[in-house]
C-alpha positions in Angstrom: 51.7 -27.4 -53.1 51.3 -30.6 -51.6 55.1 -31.3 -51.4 56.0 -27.7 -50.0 53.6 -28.3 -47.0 54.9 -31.1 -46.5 58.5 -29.9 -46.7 57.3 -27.8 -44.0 55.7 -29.7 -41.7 58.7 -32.7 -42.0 60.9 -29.3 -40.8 63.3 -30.4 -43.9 65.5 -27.5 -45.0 66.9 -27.8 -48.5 70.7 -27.7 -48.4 71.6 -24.3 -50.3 69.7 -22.6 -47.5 71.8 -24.5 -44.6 74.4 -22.4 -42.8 76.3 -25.2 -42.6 76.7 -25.8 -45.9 77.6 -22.2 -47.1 80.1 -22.4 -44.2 81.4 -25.5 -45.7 81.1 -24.5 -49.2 83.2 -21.1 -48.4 86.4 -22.8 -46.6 86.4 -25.5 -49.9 86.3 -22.2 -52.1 89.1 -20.3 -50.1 91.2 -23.6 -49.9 90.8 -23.9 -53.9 91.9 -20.4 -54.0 94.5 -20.3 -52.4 95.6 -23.6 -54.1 94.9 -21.9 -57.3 97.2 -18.5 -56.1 100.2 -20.9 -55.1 100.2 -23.0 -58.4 100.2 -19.9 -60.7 103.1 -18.3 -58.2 105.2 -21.5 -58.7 104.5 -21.5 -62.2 105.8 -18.3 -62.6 109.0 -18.9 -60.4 109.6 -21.8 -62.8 109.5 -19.8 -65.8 111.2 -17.2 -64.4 114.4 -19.4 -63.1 114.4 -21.2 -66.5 114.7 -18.1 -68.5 118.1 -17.3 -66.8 118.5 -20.6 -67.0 118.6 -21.6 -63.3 117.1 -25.3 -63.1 115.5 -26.6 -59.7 116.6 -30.1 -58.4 118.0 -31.6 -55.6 120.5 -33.8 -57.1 123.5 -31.9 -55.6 122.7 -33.5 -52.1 124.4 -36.1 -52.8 127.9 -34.2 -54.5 130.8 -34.0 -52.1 130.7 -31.2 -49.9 134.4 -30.5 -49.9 134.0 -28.2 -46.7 135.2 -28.6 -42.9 132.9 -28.4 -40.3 134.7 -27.5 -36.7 132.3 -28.8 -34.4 130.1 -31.3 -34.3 129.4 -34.6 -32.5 128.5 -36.8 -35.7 131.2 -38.4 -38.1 131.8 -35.9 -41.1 134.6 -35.3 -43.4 135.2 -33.1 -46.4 134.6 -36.0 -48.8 130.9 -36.4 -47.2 128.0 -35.3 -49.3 125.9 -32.1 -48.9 123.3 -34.0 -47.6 125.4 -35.2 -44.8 126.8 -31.9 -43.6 123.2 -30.3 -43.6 121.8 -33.2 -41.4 125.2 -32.5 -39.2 124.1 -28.7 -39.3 121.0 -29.5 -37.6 122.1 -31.4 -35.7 123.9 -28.8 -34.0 121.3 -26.7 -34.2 119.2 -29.0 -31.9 122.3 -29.6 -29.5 122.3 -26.0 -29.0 118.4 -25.4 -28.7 118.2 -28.4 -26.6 120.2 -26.9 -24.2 119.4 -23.2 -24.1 116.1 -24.2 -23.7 116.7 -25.9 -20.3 118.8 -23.3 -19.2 117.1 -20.5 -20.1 114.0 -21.9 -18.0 115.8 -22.8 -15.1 117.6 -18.8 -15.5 113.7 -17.2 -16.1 112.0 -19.3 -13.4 114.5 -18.4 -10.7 114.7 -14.6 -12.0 111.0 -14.6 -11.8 110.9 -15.3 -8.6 113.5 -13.1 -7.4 111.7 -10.4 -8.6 108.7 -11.1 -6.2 111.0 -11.5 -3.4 110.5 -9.2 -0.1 114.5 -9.1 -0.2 115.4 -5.6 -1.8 118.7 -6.8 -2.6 117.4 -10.0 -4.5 114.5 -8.4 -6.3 117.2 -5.3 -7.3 119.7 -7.9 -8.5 116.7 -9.6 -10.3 115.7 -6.4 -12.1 118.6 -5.1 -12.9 119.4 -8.6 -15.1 115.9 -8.6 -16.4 116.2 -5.1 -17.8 119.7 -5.1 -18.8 119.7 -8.1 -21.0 116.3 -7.6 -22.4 116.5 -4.1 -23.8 120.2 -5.3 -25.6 120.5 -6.7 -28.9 121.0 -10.4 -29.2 123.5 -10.1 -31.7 125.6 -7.6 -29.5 125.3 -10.2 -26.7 126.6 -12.9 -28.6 129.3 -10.6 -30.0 130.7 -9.6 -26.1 130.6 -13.5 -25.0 132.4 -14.5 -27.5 134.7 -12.0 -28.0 135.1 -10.2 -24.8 134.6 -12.9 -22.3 135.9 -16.5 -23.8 138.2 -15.9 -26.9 140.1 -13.6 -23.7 140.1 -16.6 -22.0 143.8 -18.5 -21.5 145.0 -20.8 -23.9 144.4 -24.6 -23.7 148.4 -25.0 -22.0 147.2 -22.8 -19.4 143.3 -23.2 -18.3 141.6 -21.8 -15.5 140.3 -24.1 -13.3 136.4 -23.0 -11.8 134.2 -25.9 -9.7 135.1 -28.9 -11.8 135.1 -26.8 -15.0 138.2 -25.7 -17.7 137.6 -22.5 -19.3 140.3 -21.8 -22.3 139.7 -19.8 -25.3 139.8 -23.0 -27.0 136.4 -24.1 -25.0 134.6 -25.4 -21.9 135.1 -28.7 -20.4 133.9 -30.5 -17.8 130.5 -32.8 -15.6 131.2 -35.1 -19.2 130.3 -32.0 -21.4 133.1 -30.5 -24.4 132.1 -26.8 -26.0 133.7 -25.0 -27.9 134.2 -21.4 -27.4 131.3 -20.8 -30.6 129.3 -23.4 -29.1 130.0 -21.8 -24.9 129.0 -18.0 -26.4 125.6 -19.0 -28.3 124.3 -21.2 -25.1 124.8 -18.4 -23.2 123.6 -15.6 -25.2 120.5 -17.4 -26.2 119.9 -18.8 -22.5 120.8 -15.9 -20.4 118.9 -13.7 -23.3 115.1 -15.8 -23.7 115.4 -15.7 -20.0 114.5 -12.3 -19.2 111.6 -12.3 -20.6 111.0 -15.7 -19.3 111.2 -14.1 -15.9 108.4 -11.5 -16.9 106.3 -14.4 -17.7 106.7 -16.0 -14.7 106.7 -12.7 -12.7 103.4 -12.5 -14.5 102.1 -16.1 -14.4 102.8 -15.9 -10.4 101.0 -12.6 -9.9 97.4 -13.8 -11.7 96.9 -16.3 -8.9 94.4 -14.7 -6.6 96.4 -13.7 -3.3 93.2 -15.6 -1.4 95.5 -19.1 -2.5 98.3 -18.1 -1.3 96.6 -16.7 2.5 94.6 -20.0 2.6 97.8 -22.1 1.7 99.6 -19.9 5.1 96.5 -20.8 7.0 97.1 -24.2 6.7 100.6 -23.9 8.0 102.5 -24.6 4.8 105.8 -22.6 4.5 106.2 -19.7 2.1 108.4 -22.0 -0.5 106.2 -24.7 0.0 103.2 -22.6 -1.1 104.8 -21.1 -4.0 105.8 -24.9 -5.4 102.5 -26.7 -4.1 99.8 -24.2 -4.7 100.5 -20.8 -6.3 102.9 -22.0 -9.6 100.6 -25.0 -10.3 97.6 -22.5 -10.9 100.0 -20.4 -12.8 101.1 -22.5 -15.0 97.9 -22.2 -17.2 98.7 -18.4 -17.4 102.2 -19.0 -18.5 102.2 -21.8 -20.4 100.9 -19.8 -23.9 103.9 -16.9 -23.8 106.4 -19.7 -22.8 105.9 -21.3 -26.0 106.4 -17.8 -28.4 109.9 -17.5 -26.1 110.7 -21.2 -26.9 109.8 -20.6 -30.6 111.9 -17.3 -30.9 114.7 -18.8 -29.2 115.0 -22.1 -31.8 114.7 -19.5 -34.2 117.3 -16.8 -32.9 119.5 -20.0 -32.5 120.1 -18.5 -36.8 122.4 -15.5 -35.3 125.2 -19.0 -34.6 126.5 -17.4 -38.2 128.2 -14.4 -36.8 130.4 -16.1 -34.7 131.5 -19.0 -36.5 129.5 -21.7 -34.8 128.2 -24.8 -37.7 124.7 -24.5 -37.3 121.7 -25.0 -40.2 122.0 -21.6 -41.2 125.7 -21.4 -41.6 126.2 -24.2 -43.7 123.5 -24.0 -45.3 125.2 -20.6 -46.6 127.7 -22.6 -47.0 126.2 -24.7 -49.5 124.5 -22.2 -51.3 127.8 -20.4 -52.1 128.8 -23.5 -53.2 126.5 -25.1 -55.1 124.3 -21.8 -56.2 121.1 -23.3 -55.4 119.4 -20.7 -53.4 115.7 -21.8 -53.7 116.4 -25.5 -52.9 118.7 -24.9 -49.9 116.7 -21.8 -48.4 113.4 -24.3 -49.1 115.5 -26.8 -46.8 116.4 -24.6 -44.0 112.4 -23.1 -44.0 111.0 -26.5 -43.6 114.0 -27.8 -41.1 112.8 -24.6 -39.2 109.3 -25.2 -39.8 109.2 -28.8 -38.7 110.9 -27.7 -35.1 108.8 -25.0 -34.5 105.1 -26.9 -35.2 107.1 -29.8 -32.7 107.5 -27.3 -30.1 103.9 -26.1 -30.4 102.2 -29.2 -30.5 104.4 -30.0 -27.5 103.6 -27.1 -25.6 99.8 -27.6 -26.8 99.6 -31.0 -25.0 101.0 -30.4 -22.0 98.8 -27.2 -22.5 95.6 -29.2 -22.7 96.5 -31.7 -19.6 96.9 -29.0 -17.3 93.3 -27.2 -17.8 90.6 -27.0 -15.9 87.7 -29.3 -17.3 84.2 -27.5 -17.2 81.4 -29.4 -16.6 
């Protein structure tokens, strides 16, 4: 009796009546289960591969590939190893999400804006893009570049010549850059694509400022574009920043469609291999955690510069 006053009057709590430790105790006892879920999975997925006498291993990374690949920037031959054409498939892959990601944020940034503009010719011009592109299949986009705009392009003997650039159906050349035509039609299906709905972030970003910024910004006697860039898209930034990322994110992984028109990406030769080679598991488990990797970097990316733009409550 003694020791339950006392208990009481210390204002000890024993532990199995703590909400903390129930919390606690329920995360470590959905973590085992799931653990517990994915083990007997896998162990079935063995058993089941071994009975039709499919064995898992990743011992044919290092076979010789015995397969061209038509464009890429790193050293690779037919008598390179698997191993060495996948890395040269992602490779690519980051070459061409590198770039359509600049691109396409320049192309939304500048198409948000327009559609905001008092110019009825701009904001019509704007629209028109935004609602076009965005409401057509990505595929069918990448299909009409590539077939209906640079493989109708001239041949290499006979190039048109446009502000410092040669366009051929062979490729596009020129400020130090080489594409070819595969390369040309997914950087601009994927740029000119993701930016539409870049724009409609933006377009929305812009518009949650309160207008009181923007009037106090005039009062001071800075210039419309000079408000927009000093005072209005700073503040919007924290309102667009979240959607950017999903667009990024859906771009590097759209940057898959590269199969139907021939350009060397991760997923094509990683179909590639798997024809090849017949290890399905092992090369889709590469291409899932090649995709997974790039997608948690863009995140965590996106979530720093995130966190350094926020306000800080006191």
């Amino acid at each position: 009796m003694r020791d339950r006053v006392k208990g009481r009057l210390d204002g000890s709590i024993p532990v199995w009546r703590s909400r903390r430790f129930w919390q606690s105790a329920g995360q470590f006892g959905a973590a085992l289960g799931i653990a517990i879920a994915l083990g007997v999975l896998g162990d079935n997925l063995l058993f089941n591969l071994e009975q039709i006498g499919i064995r898992l291993g990743f011992d044919f990374l290092g076979s010789q590939a015995g397969f061209t690949i038509s464009d890429t920037i790193l050293p690779y031959t037919p008598a390179d190893s698997y191993l060495r054409a996948l890395f040269v498939g992602v490779i690519n892959s980051l070459r061409v999400i590198g770039l359509a990601l600049v691109l396409a944020t320049a192309i939304g940034i500048t198409a948000g804006m327009a559609r905001l503009s008092t110019n009825w010719l701009v904001r019509t011009i704007a629209q028109i893009y935004v609602e076009t592109l965005r409401n057509t299949p990505l595929l069918l986009q990448l299909f009409f570049w590539y077939f209906a705009v640079f493989l109708t392009l001239p041949n290499a003997a006979n190039p048109l010549q446009i502000l410092g650039w040669t366009l051929s159906s062979s490729g596009v050349m020129g400020w130090g850059l080489q594409m070819s035509s595969e390369f040309a039609s997914l950087l601009a299906g994927l740029s000119l694509y993701t930016g539409t709905f870049i724009a409609e972030i933006i377009r929305g970003g812009i518009q949650s400022v309160p207008r009181g910024q923007t009037e106090a910004a005039r009062s001071l006697g800075l210039k419309p574009l000079s408000t927009l860039w000093l005072v209005v898209f700073p503040q919007a930034l924290r309102a667009i920043l979240p959607p950017l990322a999903n667009q990024y994110l859906n771009l590097a992984k759209n940057s898959s469609l590269a199969v139907a028109i021939g350009y060397p990406d991760l997923y094509a030769i990683s179909s590639t291999t798997f024809n090849q080679t017949g290890r399905a598991v092992e090369v889709m488990a590469i291409v899932m955690v090649s995709y997974l990797i790039l997608s948690l970097s863009i995140s965590l990316l996106i979530n720093i510069y995130n966190r350094s733009i926020q306000l800080v409550e006191r």
